[in-house]
NUVEX-28500 format. One record per residue: z, y, x of N, C-alpha, C, CB in turn; residue number from 0. Coordinates in Angstrom, 2 decimals. Last residue first. Glycine has a CB too. Layout:
! residues N
<rec n_pz="Z" n_py="Y" n_px="X" ca_pz="Z" ca_py="Y" ca_px="X" c_pz="Z" c_py="Y" c_px="X" cb_pz="Z" cb_py="Y" cb_px="X" seq="NUM"/>
...
This chain:
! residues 80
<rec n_pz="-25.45" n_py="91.44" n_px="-18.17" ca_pz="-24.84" ca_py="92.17" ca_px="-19.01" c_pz="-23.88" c_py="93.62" c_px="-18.77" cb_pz="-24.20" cb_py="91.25" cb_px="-19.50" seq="79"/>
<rec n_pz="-26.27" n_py="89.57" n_px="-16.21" ca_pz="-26.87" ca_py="90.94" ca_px="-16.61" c_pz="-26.28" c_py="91.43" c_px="-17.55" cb_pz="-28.16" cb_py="91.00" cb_px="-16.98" seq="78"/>
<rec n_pz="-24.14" n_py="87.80" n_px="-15.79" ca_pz="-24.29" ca_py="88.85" ca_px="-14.58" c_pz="-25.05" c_py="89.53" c_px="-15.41" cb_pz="-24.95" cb_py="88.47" cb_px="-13.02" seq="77"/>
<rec n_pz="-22.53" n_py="88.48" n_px="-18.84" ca_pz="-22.81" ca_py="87.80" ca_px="-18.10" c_pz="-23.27" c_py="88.47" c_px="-16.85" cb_pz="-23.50" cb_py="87.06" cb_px="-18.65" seq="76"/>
<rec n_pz="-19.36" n_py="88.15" n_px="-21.35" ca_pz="-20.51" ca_py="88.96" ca_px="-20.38" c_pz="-21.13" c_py="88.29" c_px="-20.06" cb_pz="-20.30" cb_py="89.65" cb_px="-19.28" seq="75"/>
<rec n_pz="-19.17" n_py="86.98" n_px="-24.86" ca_pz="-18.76" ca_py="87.20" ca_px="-23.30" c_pz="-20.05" c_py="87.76" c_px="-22.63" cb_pz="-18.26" cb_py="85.70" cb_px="-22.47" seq="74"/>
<rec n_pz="-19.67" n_py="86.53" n_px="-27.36" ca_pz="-19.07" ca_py="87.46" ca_px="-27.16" c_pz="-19.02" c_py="87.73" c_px="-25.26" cb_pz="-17.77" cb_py="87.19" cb_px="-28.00" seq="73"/>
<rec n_pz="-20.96" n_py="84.11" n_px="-28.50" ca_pz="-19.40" ca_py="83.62" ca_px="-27.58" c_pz="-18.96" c_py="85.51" c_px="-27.44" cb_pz="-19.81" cb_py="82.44" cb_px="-25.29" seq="72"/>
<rec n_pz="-23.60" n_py="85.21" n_px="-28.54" ca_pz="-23.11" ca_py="84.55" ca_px="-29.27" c_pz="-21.09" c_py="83.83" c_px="-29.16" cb_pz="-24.28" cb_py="83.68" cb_px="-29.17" seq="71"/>
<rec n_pz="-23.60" n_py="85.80" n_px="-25.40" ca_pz="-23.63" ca_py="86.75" ca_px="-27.13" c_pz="-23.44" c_py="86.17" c_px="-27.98" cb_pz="-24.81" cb_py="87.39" cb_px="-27.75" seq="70"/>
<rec n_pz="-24.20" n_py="83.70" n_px="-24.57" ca_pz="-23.36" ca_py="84.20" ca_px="-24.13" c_pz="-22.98" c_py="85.54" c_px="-24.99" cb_pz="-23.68" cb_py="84.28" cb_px="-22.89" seq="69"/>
<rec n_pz="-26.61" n_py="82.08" n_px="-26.15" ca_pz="-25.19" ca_py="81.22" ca_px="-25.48" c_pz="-24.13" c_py="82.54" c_px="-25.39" cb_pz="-25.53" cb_py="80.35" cb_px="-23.54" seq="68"/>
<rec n_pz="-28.27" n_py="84.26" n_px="-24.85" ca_pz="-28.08" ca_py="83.78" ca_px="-26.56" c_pz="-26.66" c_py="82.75" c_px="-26.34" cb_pz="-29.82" cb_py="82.62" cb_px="-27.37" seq="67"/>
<rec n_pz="-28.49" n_py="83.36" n_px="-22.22" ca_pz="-28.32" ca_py="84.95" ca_px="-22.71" c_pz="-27.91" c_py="84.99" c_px="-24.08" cb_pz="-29.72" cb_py="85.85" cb_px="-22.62" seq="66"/>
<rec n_pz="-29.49" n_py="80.94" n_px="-21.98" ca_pz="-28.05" ca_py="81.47" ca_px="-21.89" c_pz="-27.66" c_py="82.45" c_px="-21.93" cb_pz="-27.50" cb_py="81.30" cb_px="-21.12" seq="65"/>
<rec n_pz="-31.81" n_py="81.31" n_px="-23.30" ca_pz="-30.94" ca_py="80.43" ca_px="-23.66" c_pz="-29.25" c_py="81.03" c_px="-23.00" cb_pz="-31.58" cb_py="78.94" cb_px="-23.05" seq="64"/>
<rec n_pz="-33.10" n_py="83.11" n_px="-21.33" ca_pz="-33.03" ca_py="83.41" ca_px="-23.10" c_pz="-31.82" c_py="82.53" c_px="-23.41" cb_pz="-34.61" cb_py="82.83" cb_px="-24.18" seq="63"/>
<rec n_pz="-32.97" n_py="81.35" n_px="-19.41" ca_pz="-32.19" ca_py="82.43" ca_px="-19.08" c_pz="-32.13" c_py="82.92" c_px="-19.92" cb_pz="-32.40" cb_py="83.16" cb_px="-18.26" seq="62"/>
<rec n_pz="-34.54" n_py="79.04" n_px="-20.09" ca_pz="-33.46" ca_py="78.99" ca_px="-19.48" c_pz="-32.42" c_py="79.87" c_px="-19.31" cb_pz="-33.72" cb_py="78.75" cb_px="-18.64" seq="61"/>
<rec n_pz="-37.26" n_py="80.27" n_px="-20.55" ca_pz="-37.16" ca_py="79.78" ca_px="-21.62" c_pz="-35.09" c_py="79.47" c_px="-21.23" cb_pz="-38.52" cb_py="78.36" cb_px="-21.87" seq="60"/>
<rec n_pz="-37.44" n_py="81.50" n_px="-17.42" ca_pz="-37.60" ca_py="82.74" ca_px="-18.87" c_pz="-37.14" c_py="81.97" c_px="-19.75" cb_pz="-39.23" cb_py="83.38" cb_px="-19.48" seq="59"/>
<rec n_pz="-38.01" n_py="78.46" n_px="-16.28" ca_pz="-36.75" ca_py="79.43" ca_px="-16.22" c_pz="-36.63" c_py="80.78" c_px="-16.93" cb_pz="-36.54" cb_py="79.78" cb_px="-14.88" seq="58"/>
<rec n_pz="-40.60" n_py="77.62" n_px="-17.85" ca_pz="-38.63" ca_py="76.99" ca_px="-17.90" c_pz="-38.13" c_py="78.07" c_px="-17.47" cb_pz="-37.90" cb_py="75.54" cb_px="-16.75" seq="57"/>
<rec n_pz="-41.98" n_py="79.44" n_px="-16.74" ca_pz="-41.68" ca_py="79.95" ca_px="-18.28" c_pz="-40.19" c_py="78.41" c_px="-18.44" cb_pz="-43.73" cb_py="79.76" cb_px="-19.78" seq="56"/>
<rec n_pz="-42.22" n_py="78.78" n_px="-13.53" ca_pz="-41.89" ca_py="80.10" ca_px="-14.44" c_pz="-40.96" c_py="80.05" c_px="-16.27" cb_pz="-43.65" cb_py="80.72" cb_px="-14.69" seq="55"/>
<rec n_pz="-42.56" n_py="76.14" n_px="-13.92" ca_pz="-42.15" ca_py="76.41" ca_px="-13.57" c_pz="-40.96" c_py="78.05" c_px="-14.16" cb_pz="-42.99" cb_py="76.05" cb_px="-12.86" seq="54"/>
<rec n_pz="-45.63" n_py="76.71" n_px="-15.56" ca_pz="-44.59" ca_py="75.71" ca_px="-15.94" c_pz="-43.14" c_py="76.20" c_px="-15.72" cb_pz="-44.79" cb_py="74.43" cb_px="-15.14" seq="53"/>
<rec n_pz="-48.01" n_py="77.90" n_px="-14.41" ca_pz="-46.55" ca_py="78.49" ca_px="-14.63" c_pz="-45.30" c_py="77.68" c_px="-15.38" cb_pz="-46.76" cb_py="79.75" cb_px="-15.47" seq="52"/>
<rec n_pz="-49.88" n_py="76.58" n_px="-13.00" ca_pz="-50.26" ca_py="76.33" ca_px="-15.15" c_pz="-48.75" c_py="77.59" c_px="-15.24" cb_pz="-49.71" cb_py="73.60" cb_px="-16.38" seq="51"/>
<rec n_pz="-49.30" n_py="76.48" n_px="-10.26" ca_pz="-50.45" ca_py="77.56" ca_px="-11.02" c_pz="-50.19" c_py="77.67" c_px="-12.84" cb_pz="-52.37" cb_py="76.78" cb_px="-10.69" seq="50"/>
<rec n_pz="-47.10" n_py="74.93" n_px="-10.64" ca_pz="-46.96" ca_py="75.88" ca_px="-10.53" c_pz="-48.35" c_py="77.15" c_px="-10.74" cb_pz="-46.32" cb_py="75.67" cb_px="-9.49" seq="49"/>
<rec n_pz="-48.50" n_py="72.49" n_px="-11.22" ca_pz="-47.34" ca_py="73.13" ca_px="-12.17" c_pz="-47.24" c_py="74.35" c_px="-12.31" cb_pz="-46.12" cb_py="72.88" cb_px="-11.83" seq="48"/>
<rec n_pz="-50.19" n_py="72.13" n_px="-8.94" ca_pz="-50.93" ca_py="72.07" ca_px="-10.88" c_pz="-49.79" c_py="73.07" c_px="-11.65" cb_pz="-50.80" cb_py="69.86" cb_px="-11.95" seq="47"/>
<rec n_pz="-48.35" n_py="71.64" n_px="-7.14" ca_pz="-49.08" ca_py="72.74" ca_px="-6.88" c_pz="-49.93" c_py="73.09" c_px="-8.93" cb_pz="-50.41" cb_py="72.18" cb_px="-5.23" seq="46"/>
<rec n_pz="-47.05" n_py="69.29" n_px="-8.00" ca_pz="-46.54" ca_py="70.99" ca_px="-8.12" c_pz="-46.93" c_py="71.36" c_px="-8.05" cb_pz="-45.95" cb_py="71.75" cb_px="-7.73" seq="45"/>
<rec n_pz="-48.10" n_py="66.60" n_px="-7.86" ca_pz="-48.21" ca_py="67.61" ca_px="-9.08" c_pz="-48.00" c_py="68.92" c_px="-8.92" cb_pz="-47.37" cb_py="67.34" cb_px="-10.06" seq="44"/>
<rec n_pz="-46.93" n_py="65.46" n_px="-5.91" ca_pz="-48.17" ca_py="65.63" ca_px="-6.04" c_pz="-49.03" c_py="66.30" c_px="-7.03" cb_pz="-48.44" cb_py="64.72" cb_px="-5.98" seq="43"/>
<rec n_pz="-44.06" n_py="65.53" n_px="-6.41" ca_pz="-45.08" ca_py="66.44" ca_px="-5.36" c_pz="-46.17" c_py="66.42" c_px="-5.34" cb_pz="-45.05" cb_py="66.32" cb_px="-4.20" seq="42"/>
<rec n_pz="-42.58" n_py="63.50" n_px="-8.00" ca_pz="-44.02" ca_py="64.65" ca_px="-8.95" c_pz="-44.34" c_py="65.79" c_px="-7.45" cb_pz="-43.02" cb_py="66.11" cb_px="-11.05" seq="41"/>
<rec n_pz="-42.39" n_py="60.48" n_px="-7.22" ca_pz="-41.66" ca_py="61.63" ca_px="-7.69" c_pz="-43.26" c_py="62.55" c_px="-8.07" cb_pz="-40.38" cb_py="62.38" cb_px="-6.29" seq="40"/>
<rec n_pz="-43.10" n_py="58.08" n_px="-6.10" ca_pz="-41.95" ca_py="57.89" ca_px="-7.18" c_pz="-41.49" c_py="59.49" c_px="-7.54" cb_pz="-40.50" cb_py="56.87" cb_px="-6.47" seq="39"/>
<rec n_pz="-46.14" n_py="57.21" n_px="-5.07" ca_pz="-45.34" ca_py="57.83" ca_px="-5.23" c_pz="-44.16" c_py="58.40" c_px="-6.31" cb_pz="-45.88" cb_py="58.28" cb_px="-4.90" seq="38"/>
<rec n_pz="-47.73" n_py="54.25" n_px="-3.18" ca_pz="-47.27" ca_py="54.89" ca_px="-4.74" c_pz="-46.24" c_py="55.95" c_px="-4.50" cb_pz="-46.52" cb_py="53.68" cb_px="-5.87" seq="37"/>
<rec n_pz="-48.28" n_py="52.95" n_px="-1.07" ca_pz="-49.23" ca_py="53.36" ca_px="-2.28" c_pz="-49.04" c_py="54.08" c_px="-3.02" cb_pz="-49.53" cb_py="52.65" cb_px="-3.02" seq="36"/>
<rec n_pz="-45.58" n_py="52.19" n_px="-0.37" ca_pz="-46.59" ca_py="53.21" ca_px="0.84" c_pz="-47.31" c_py="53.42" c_px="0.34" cb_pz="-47.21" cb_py="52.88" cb_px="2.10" seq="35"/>
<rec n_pz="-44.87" n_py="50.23" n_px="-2.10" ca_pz="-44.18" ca_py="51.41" ca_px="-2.06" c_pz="-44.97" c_py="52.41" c_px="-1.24" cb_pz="-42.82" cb_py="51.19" cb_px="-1.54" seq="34"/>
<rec n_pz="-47.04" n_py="48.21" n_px="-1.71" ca_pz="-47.01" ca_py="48.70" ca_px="-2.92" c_pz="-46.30" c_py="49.94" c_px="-2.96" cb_pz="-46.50" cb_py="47.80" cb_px="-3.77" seq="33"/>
<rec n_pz="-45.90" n_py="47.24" n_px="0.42" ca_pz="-47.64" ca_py="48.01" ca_px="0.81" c_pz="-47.46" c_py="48.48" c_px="-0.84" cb_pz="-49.57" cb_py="46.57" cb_px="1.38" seq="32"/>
<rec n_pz="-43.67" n_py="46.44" n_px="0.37" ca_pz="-43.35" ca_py="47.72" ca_px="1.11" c_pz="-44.94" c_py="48.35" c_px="0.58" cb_pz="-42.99" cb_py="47.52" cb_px="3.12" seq="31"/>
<rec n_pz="-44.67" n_py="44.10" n_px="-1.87" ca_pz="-43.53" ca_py="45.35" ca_px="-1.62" c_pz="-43.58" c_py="46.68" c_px="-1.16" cb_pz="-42.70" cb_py="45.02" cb_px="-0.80" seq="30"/>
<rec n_pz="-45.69" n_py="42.21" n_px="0.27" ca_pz="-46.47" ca_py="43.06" ca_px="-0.97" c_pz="-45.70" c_py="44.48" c_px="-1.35" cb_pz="-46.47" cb_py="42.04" cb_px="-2.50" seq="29"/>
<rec n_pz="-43.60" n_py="42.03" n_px="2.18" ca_pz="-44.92" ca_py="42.65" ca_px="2.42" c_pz="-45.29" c_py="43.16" c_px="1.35" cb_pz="-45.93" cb_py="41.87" cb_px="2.88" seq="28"/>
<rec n_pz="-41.22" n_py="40.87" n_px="0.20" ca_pz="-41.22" ca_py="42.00" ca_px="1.15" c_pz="-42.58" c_py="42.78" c_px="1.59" cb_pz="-40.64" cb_py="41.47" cb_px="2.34" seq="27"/>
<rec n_pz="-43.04" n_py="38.58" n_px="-0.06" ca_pz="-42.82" ca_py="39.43" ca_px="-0.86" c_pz="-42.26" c_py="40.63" c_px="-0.69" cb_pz="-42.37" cb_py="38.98" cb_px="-1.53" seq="26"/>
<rec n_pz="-43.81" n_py="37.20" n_px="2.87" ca_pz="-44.66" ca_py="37.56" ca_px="1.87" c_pz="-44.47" c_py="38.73" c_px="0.59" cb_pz="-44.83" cb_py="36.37" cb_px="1.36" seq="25"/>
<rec n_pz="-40.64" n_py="36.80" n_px="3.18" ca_pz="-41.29" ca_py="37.77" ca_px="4.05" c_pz="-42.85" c_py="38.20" c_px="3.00" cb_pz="-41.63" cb_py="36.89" cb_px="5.83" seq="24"/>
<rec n_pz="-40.16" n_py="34.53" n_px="1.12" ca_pz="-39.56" ca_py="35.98" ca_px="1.07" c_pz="-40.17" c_py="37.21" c_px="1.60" cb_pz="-38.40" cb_py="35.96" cb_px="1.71" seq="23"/>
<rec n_pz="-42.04" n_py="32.31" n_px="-0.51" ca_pz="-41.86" ca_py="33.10" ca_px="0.76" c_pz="-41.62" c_py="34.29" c_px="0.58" cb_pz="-42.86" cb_py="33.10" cb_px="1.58" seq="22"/>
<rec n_pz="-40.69" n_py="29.63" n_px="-2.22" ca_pz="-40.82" ca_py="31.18" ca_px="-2.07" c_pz="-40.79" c_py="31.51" c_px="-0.37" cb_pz="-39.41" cb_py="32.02" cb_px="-2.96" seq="21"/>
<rec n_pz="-39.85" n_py="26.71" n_px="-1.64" ca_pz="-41.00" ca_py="27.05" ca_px="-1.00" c_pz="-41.50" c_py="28.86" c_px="-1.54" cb_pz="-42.17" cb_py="25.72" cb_px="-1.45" seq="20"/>
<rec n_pz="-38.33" n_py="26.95" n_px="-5.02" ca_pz="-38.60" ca_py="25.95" ca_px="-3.53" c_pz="-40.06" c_py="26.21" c_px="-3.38" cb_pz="-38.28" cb_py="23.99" cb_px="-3.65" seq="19"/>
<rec n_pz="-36.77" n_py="28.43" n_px="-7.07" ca_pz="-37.74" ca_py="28.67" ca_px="-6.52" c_pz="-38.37" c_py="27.35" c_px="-4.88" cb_pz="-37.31" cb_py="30.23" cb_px="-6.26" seq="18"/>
<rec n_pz="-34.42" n_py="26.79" n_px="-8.05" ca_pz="-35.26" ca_py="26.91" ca_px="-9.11" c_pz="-36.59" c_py="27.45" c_px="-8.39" cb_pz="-34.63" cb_py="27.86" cb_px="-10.28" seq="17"/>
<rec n_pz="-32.35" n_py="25.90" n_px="-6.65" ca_pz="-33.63" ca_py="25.22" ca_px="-5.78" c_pz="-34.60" c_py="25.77" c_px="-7.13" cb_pz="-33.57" cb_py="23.02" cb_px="-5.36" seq="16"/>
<rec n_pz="-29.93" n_py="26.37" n_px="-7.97" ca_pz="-30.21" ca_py="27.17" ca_px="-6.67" c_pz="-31.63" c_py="26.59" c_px="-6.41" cb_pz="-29.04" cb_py="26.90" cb_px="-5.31" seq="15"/>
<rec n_pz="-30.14" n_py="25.57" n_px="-10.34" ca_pz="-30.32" ca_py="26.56" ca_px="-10.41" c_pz="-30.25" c_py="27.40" c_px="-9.19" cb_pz="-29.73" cb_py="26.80" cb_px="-11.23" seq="14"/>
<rec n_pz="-30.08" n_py="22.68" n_px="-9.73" ca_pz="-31.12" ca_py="22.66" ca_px="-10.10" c_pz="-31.40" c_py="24.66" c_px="-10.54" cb_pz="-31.13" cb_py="21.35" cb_px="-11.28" seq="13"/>
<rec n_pz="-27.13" n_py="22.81" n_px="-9.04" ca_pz="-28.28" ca_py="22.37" ca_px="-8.42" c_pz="-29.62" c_py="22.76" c_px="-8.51" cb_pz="-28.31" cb_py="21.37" cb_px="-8.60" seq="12"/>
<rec n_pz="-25.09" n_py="22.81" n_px="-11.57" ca_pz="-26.05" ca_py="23.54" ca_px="-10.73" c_pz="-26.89" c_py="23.82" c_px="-9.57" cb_pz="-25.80" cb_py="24.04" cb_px="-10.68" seq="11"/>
<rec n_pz="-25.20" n_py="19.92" n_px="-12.39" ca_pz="-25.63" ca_py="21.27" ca_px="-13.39" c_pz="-26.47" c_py="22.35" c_px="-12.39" cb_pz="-24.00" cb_py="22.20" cb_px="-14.12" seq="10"/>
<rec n_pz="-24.15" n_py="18.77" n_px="-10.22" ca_pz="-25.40" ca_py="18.55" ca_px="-10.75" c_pz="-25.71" c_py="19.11" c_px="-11.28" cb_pz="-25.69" cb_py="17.84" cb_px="-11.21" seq="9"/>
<rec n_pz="-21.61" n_py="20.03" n_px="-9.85" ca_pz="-22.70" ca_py="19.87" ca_px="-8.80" c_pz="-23.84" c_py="19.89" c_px="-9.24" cb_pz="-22.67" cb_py="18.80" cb_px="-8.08" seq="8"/>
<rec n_pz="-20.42" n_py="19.16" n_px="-12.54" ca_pz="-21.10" ca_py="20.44" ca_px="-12.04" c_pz="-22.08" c_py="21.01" c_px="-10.99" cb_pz="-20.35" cb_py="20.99" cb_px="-11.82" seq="7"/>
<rec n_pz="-20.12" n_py="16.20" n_px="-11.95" ca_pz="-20.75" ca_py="17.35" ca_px="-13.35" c_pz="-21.13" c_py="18.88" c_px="-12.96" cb_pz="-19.39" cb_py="17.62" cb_px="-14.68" seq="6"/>
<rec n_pz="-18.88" n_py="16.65" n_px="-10.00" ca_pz="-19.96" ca_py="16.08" ca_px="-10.01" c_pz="-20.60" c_py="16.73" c_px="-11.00" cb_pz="-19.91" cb_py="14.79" cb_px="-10.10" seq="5"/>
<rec n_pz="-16.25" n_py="17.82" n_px="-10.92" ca_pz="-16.98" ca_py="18.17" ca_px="-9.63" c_pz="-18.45" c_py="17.85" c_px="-9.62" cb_pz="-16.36" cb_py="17.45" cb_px="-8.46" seq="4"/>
<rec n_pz="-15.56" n_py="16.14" n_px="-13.10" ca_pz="-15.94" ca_py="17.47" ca_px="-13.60" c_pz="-16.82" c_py="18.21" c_px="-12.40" cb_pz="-14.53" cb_py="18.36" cb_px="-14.03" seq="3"/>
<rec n_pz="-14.61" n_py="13.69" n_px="-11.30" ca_pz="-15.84" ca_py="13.44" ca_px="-12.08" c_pz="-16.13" c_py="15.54" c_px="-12.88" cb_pz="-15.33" cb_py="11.73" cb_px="-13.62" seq="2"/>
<rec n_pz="-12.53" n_py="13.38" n_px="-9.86" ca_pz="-14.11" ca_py="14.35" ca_px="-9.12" c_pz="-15.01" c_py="14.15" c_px="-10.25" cb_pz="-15.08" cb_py="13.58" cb_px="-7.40" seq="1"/>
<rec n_pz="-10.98" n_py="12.23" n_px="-11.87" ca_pz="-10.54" ca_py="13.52" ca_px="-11.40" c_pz="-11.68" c_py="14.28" c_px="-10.73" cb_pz="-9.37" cb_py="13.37" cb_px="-10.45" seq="0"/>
C-alpha cells in the first residue's frame, strides 16, 4: 500500500535537488546589475525619432487612414 509512496518519493527527489549548492543571492546580483545596464524601452532613441520626423509622418500616415476609413463608410468625422 506505501509502496506507490515510495515510488514516488524517489522519482521525485532527484527533481527538487536538480540544482544543489545554487546561489540565489549571486543570481539576483547578476540580475539587478544586468537590469541597471540595459534599457527595455526606446527613450534613448526619441530625440533621433523625433528630429528624422518619424513621429510626425505616423500621425499624417494615421489620420489619411482614418480619413479614407471614414469616406469610405460614408460617415463624418471631426474634420469633416
Amino acid at each position: 500500500m506505501h509502496l506507490p509512496t515510495i515510488l514516488l518519493t524517489g522519482l521525485v527527489a532527484p527533481l527538487v535537488a536538480g540544482h544543489p549548492g545554487h546561489d540565489h543571492a549571486k543570481e539576483l546580483g547578476t540580475r539587478l546589475e544586468f537590469l541597471a545596464n540595459n534599457k527595455n524601452d526606446l527613450s534613448h532613441c526619441a530625440e533621433k525619432m523625433r528630429t528624422r520626423g518619424i513621429a510626425a509622418a505616423n500621425a499624417q500616415r494615421r489620420s489619411q487612414l482614418a480619413e479614407n476609413l471614414l469616406k469610405k463608410r460614408g460617415l463624418k468625422g471631426k474634420r469633416t
